[in-house]
C-alpha positions in Angstrom: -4.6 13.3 70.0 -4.1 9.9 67.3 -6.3 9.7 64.2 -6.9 6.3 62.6 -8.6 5.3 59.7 -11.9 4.6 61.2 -11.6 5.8 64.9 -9.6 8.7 67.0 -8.3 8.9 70.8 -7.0 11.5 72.6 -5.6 11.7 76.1 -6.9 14.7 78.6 -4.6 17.1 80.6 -5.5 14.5 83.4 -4.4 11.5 81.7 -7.4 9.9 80.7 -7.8 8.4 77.9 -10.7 8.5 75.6 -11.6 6.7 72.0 -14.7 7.0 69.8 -15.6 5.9 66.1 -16.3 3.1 64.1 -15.1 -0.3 66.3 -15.4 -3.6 64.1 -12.2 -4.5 65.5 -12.5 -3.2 68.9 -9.9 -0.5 67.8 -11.7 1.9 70.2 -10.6 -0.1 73.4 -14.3 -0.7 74.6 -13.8 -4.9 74.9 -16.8 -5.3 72.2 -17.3 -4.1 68.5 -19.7 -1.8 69.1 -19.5 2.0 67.5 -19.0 4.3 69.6 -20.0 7.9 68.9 -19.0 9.5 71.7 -15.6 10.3 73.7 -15.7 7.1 76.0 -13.2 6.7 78.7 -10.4 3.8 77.8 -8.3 3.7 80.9 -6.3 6.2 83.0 -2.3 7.5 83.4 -1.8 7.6 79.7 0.8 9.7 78.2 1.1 8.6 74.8 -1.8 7.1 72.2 -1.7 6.0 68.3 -4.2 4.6 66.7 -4.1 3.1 63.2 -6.3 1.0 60.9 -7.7 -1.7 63.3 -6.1 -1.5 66.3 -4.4 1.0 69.2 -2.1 1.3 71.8 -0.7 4.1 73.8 2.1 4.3 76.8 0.7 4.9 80.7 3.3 7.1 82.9 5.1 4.2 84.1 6.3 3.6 81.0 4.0 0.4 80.4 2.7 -0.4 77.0 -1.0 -1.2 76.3 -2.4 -2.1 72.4 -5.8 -3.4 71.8 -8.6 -3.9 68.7 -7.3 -6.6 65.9 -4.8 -8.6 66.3 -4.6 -11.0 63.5 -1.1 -9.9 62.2 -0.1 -9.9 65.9 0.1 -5.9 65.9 -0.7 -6.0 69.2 2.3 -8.2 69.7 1.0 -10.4 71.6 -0.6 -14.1 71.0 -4.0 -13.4 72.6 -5.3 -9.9 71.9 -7.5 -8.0 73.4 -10.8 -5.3 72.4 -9.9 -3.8 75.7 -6.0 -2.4 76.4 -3.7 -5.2 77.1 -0.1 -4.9 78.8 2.7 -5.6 75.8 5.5 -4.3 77.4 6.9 -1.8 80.0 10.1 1.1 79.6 8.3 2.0 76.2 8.5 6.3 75.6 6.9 6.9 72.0 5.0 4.5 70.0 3.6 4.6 66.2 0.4 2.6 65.0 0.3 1.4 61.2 -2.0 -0.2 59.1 -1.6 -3.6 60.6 1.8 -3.1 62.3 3.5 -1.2 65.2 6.8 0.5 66.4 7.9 1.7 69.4 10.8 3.4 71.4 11.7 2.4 74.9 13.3 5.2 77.0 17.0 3.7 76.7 16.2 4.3 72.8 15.9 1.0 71.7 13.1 1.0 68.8 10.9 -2.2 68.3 8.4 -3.5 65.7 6.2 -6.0 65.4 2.9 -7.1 62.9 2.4 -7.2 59.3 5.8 -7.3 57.5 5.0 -8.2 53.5 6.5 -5.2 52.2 9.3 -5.0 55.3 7.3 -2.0 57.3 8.4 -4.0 60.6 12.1 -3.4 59.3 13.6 -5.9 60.6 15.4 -7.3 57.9 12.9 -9.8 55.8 9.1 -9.6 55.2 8.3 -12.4 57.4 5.1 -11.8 59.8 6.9 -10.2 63.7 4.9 -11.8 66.1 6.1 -10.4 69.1 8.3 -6.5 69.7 11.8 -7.5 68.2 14.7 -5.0 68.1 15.1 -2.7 64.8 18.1 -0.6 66.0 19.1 1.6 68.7 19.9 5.5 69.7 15.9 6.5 68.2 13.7 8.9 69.7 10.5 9.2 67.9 8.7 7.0 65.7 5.5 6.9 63.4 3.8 4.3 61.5 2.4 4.7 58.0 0.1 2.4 56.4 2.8 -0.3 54.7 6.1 2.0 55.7 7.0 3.6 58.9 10.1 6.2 60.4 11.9 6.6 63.2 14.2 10.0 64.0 17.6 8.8 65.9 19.8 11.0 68.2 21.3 13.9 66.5 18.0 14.3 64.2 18.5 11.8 61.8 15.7 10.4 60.2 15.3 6.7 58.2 12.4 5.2 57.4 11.3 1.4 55.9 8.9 -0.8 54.6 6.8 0.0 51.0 8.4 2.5 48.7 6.3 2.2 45.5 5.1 6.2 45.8 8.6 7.3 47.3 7.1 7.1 50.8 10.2 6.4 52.4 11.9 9.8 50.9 15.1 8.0 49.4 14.7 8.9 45.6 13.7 5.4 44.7 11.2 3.4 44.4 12.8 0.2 46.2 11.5 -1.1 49.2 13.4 -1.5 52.4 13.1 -4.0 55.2 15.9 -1.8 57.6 15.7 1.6 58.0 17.7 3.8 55.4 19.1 7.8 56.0 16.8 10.5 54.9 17.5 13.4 53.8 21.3 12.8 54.7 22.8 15.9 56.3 19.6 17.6 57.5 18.9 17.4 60.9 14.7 16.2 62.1 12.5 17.3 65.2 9.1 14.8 64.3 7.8 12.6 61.7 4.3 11.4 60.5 3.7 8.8 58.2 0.7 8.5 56.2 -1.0 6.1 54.5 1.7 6.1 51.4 3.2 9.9 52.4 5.0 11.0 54.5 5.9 14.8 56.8 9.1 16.0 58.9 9.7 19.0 60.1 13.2 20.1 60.7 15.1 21.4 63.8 14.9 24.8 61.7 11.4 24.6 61.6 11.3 23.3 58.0 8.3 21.2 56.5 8.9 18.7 54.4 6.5 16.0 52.6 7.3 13.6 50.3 5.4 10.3 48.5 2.0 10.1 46.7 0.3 13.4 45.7 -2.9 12.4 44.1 -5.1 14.4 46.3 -2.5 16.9 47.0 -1.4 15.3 50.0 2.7 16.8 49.4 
């Protein structure tokens, strides 16, 4: 199950995929902008799905990656999007929807991003729009996408994250913002990580939960 901003998917025990909510962007996967208020069927063989502000994508069986809704940051890293699910890739394993960028892992471990980069959430190095998937770093094996930041956990638990740090999102201690990923919580090992829109959750292979970032609505 993926909750955006304005829409939700989830993927049955059968591998269908199914989206519903508000659609001005075609974030729901329908090929039009239409709301949709019900679970609708998106495609089939899915085992992954993320959705984020105005646009989706999720991972088939095969390993192929499929993104769809708005692409005008090229989040769905490709030149032509699509309001229907269109191929981006193939060997992907996790993936992790933003505000108007994405991230994900291919099996050998190899962690892309692509879209929106003004505060460096693509974390590749500047904050110059990524256009198509290009190569953050290697060894990850789970990644999630926050609204302007995102983090990735590498082999052996660590986690770093990038992008926007102005509410101490990324968990460093600062307030500086980072266009490469940075250690988190240096010594302590991590099973999962969500980013939200500017906090952000682990949990660690003890079974430890951990937030960090804004707290204005008690979000920590």
């Amino acid at each position: 199950l993926a909750t955006g901003v304005w829409h939700s998917c989830g993927i049955t025990l059968s591998g269908v995929l199914r989206c519903w909510g508000y659609n001005p962007s075609g974030q729901v996967g329908t090929g039009n902008t239409v709301d949709v208020p019900v679970l609708t069927p998106i495609g089939t063989d899915y085992a992954r799905v993320s959705a984020g502000m105005s646009h989706s994508c999720g991972i088939k069986l095969n390993g192929d990656l499929y993104c769809w809704g708005a692409n005008n940051f090229r989040q769905q890293g490709v030149t032509a999007g699509s309001y229907s699910p269109v191929l981006v890739g193939s060997g992907y394993s996790e993936v992790g929807v933003g505000g108007d960028h994405s991230c994900a892992v291919k099996t050998n471990g190899d962690l892309y991003c692509w879209g929106t980069n003004s505060t460096g959430e693509s974390g590749v190095g500047s904050t110059t729009q990524v256009n198509t998937p290009t190569l953050v770093g290697s060894g990850y094996t789970r990644v999630s996408a926050g609204f302007f930041h995102a983090c990735a956990i590498a082999t052996g638990g660590v986690l770093r994250c990038w992008g926007d740090n102005t509410y101490g999102q990324l968990g460093d201690g600062t307030n500086t913002q980072r266009t490469t990923p940075v250690v988190i919580d240096s010594g302590t090992t991590y099973a999962s990580v969500s980013a939200g829109t500017v906090h952000t959750c682990g949990i660690t292979t003890a079974g430890v939960l951990k937030c960090w970032g804004t707290n204005g609505g008690g979000q920590v």
